[in-house]
C-alpha positions as CSV (number, residue, x, y, z in Angstrom):
1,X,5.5,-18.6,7.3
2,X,3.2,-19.6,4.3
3,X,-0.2,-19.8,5.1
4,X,-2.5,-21.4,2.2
5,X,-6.2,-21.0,2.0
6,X,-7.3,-24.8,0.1
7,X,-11.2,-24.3,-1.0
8,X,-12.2,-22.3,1.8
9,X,-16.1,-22.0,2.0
10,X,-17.9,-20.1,5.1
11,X,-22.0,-20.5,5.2
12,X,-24.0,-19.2,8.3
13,X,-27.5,-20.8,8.4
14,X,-29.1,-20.2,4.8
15,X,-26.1,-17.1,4.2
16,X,-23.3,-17.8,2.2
17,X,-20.2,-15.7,3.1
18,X,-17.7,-17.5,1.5
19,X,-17.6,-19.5,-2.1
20,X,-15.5,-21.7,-2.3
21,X,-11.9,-19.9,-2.6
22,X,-8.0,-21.4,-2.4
23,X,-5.3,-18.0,-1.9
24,X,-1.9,-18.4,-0.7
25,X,-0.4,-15.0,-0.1
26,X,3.4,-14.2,-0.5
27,X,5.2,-14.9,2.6
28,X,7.2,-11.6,3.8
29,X,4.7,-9.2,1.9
30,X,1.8,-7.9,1.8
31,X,-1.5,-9.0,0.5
32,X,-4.4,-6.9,0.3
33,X,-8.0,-8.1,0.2
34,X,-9.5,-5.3,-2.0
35,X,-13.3,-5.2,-2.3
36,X,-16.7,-3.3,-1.4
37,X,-18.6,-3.8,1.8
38,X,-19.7,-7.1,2.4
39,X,-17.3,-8.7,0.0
40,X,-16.1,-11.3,2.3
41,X,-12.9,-9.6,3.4
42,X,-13.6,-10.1,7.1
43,X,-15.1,-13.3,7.0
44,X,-12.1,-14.8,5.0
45,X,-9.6,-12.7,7.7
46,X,-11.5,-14.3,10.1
47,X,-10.9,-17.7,8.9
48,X,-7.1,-17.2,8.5
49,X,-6.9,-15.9,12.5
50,X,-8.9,-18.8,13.8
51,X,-11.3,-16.8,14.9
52,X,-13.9,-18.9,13.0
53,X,-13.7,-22.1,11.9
54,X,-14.2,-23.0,7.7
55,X,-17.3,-24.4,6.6
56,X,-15.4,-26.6,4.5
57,X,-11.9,-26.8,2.8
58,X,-8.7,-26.5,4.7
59,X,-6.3,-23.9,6.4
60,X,-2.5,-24.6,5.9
61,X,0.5,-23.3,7.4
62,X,3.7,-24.4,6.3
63,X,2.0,-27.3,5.3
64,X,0.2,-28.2,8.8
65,X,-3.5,-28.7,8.4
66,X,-4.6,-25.7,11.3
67,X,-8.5,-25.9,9.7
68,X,-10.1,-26.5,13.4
69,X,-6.8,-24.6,15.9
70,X,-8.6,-21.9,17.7
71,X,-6.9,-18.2,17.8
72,X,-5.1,-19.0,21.1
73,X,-3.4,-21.4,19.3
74,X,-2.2,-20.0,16.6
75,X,0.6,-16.9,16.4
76,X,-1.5,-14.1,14.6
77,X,-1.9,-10.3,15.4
78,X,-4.8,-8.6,14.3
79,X,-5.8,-5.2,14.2
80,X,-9.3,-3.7,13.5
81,X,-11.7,-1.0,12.4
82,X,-12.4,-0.2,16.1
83,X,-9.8,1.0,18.2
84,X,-9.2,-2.1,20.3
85,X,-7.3,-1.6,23.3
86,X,-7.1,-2.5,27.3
87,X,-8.9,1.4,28.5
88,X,-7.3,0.5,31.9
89,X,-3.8,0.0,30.9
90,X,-1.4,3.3,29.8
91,X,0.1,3.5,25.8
92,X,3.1,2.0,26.8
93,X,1.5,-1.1,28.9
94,X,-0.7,-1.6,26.2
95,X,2.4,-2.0,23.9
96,X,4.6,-4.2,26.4
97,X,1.3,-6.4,26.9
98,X,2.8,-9.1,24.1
99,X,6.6,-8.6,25.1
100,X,5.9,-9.4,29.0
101,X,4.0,-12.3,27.8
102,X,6.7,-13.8,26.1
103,X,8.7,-12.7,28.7
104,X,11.1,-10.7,26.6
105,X,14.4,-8.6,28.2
106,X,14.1,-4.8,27.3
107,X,10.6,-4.1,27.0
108,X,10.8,-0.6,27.9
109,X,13.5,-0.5,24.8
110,X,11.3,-2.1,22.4
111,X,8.3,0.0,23.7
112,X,9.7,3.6,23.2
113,X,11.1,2.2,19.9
114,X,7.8,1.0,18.5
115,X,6.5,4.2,19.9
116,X,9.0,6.2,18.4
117,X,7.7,4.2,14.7
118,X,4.0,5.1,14.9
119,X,5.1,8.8,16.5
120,X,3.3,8.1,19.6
121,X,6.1,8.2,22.2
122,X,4.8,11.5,23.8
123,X,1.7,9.5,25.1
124,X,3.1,6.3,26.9
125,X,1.7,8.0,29.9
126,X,-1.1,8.0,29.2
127,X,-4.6,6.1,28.7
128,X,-6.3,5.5,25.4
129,X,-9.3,7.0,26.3
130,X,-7.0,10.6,26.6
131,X,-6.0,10.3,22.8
132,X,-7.5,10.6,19.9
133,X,-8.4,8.5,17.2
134,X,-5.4,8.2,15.1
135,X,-3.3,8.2,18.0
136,X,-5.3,5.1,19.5
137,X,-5.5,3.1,16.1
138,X,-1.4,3.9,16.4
139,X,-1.3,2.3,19.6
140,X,-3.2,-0.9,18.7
141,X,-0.8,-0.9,15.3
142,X,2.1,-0.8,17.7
143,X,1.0,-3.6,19.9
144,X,0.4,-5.7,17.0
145,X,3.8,-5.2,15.6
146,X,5.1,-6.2,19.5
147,X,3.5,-9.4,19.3
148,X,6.2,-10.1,16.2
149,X,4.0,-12.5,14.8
150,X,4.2,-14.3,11.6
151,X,1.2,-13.5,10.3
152,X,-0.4,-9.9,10.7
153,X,-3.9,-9.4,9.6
154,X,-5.3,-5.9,9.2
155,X,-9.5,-5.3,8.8
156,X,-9.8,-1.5,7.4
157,X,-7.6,-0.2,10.3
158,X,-8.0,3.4,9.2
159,X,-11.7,3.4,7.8
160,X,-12.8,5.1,10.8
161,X,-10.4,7.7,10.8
162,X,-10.6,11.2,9.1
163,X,-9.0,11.8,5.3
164,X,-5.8,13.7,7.0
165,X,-5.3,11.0,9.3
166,X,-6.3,7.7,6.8
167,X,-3.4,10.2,4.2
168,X,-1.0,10.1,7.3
169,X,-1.3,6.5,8.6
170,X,-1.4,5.3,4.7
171,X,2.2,6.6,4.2
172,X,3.3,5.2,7.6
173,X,2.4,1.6,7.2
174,X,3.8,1.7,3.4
175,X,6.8,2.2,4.9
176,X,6.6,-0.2,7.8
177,X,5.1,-2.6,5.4
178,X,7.9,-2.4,3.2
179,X,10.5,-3.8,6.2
180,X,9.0,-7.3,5.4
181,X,8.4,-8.3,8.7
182,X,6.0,-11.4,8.5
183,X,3.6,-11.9,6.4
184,X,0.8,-8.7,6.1
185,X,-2.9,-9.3,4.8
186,X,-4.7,-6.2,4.8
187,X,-8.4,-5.2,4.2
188,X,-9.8,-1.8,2.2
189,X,-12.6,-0.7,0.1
190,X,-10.6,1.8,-1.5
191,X,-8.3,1.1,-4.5
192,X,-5.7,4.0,-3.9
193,X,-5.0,1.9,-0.5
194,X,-4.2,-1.5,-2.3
195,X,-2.1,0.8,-4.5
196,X,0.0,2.6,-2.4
197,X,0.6,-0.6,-0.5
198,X,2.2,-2.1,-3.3
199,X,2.3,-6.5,-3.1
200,X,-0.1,-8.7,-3.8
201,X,-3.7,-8.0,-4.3
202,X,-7.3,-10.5,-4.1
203,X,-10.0,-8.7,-5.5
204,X,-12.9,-10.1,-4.1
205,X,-17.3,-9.4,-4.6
206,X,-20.1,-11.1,-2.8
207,X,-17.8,-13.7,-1.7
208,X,-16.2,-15.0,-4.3
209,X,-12.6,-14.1,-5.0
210,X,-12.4,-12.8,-8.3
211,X,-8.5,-12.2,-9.1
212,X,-5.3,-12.2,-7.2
213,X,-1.7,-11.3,-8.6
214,X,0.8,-8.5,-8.3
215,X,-1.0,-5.2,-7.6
216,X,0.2,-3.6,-10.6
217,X,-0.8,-6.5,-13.1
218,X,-4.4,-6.6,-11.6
219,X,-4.9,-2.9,-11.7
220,X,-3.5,-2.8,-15.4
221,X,-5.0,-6.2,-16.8
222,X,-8.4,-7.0,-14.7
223,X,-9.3,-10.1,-15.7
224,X,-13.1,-9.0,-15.6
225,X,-15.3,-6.1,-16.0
226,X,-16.0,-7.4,-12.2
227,X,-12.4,-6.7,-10.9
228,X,-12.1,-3.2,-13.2
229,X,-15.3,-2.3,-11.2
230,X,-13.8,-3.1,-7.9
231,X,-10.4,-1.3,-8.8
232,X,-11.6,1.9,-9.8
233,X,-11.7,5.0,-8.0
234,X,-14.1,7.3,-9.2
235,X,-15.9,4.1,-10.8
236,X,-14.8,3.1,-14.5
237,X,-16.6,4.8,-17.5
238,X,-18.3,1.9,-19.6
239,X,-19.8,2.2,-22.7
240,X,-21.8,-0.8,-24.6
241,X,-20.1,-0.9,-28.2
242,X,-20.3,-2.9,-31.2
243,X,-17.8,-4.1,-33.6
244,X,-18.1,-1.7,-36.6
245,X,-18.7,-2.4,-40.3
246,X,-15.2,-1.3,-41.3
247,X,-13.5,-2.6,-38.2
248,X,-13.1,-1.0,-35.2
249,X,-16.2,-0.7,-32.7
250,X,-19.2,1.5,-32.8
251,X,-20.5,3.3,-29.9
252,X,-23.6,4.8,-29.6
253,X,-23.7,8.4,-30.2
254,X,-19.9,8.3,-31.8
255,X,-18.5,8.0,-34.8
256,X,-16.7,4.4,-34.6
257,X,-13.4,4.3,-33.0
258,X,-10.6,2.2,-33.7
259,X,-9.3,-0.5,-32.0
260,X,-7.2,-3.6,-33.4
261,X,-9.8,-6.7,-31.5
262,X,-9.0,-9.9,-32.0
263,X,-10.7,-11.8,-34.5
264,X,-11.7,-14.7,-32.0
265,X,-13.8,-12.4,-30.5
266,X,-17.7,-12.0,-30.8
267,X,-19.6,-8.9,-31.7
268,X,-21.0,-7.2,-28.5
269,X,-18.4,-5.0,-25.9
270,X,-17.7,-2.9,-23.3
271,X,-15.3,-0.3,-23.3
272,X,-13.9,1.0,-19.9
273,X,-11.9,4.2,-19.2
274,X,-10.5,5.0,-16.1
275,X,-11.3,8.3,-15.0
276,X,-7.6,9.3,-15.2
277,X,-7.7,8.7,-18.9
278,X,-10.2,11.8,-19.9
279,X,-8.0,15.2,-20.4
280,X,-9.1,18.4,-21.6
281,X,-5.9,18.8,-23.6
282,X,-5.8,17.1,-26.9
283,X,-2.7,15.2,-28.1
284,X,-2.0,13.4,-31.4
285,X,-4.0,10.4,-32.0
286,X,-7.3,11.3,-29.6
287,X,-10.7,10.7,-29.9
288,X,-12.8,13.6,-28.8
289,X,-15.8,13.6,-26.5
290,X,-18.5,16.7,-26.4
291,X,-20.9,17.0,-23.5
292,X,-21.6,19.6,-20.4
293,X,-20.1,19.8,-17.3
294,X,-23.0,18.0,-14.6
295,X,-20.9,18.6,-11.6
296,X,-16.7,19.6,-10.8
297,X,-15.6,18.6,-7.6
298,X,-12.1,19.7,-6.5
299,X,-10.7,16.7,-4.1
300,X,-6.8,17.7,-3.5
301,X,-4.9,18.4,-6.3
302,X,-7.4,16.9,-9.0
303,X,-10.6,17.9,-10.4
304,X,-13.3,15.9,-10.9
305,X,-16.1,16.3,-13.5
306,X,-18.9,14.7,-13.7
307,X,-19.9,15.3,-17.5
308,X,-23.0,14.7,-19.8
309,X,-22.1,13.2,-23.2
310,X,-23.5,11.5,-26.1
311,X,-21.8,8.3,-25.5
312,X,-23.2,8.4,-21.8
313,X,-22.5,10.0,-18.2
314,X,-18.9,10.3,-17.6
315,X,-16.2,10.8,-14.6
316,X,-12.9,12.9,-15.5
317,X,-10.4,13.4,-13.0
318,X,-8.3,16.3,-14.3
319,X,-5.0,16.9,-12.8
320,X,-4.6,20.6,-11.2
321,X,-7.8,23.1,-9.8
322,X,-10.3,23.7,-12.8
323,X,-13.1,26.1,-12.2
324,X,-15.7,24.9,-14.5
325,X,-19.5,26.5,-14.6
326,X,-22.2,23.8,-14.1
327,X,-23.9,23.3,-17.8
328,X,-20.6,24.7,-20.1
329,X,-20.1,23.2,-22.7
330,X,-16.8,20.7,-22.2
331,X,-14.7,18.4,-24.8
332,X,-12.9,15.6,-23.3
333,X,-10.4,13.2,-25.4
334,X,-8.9,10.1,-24.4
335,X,-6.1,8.1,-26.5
336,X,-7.7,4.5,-27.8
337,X,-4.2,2.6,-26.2
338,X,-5.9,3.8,-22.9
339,X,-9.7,1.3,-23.3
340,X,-10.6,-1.4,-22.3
341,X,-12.4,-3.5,-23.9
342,X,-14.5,-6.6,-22.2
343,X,-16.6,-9.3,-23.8
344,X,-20.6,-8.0,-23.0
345,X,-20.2,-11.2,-21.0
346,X,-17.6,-9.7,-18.8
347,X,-14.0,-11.1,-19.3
348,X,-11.2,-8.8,-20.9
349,X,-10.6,-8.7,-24.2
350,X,-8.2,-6.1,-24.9
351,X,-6.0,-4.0,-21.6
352,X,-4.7,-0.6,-22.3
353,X,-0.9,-0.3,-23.5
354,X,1.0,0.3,-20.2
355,X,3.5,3.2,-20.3
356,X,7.1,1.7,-19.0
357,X,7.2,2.9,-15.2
358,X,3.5,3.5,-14.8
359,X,2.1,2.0,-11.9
């Protein structure tokens, strides 16, 4: 199925949720709508399902103009933050609830193997309000992937879940994901999601979509310092730089650094480093950072260190378990291949040399 979205607005009353937007994800994959609260992520989800209507523009699907077709009428599965699912009915009715009503043969097949999927099949006995979060969100996932339909559209499904759980689920739907059943448009705030689910991704802010490509090409080449902002997690380090006497750029409270910019571009910068891109370790070609250590937070297997410096308050995320004392003295070095560098005005100017294989 393709769906296209053709300059999709949404307004309500004075409010605009929607600028005026045209996507068209990839049939047979996965798209994820990647953006902070209040993006527009549900309100454009909602638009797709039919469960609002456009304020203007048009909704496609394989070329049929289904703008003003309610939900009822359209074949879309949706799953949501809350745990939605009939309290009265047990796991497995909930689950056979599509397949009776397409009056499929075998339901209790295709129940315990949907079950057997999302590792719920000890609980078809019983009702949703006997299981626990995870396990619920499971069931709703299962009886969205019963209804088999072309288009399935996923609003933060495991935002209200706890870290072990969101880790758990994450993996799952990767996988499932990865069968390429129907098309798959899915919601998060959080940039390691959109990453591990691989496809397409629409970064979106305030209601405007801002980019939309391969996941890998719009995490590596951000088209804004708008988009790098919205796919970076611990926030990007930026640092306002000018372009130096001898070449190069000059950031305050550093001796200039060098960078090859092109020579169509102005005066005035920002550089960007992921958090990923600060080490400890020096290697050949680095530029070195001083400063003290604000705050280490261990989160997994990585460290992060929140770090005072001359060139500005900085995030590192060091891989391993570093015990750091609040106020040491730290030195931090990046590699120059691993900047940004955006016009003041915001688009890129200059992405950071991608290593082959990295994601």
């Amino acid at each position: 199925m393709q769906l296209s979205l053709d300059q999709i607005t949404k307004t309500v009353g004075p409010s605009v949720h929607l600028y005026p937007l045209s996507l068209a994800p990839v049939p047979g994959a996965v798209t994820v709508l990647l953006g902070a609260t209040q993006a527009g992520k549900t309100s454009l989800m909602r638009v797709m399902a039919g469960l609002d209507t456009a304020s203007s523009g048009r909704v496609l699907v394989d070329g049929e103009d289904v703008t003003r077709r309610p939900v009822r009428e359209r074949n879309v599965a949706m799953v949501y933050q809350q745990f939605v699912n009939y309290p009265s009915m047990t796991v497995a009715q909930n689950i056979a609830s599509p397949l009776r009503l397409r009056g499929e043969r075998d339901v209790e097949a295709r129940v315990r193997a949907l079950a057997a999927r999302l590792h719920i099949e000890p609980f078809l006995d019983r009702l949703p309000a006997e299981l626990s979060g995870g396990q619920q969100q499971r069931v709703a996932l299962a009886r969205a992937l019963a209804k088999r339909a072309p288009l399935m559209l996923l609003d933060e499904p495991l935002v209200n879940l706890d870290y072990k759980l969101r880790e758990e689920l994450r993996e799952e739907l990767s996988a499932l994901f990865a069968a390429g059943e129907g098309t798959v448009v899915y919601a998060t705030t959080e940039p390691g999601e959109a990453l591990l689910l691989g496809g397409h991704t629409a970064v979106m802010d305030a209601g405007e979509l801002l980019q939309y490509g391969p996941t890998a090409e719009v995490f590596h080449r951000p088209k804004s310092l708008r988009v790098a902002r919205a796919f970076s997690d611990p926030p990007m380090n930026l640092l306002p730089a000018r372009r130096g006497a001898q070449g190069g750029l000059r950031v305050a409270g550093a001796a200039d650094w060098p960078l090859d910019l092109p020579l169509s571009a102005g005066d005035d910068f920002v550089l960007g480093v992921r958090a990923g891109g600060l080490r400890e370790r020096a290697q050949p070609g680095d530029l070195a950072i001083e400063g003290r250590v604000e705050l280490a937070e261990i989160a997994g297997s990585d460290t992060f260190v929140h770090v005072h410096s001359a060139v500005g308050e900085l995030v590192a995320q060091l891989v391993g378990v570093h015990k750091l004392d609040l106020g040491a003295p730290i030195r931090l070095h990046l590699h120059p291949d691993q900047l940004f560098v955006f016009d003041a005005s915001g688009p890129l100017v200059r992405a950071p040399l991608v290593r082959q294989g990295a994601r």
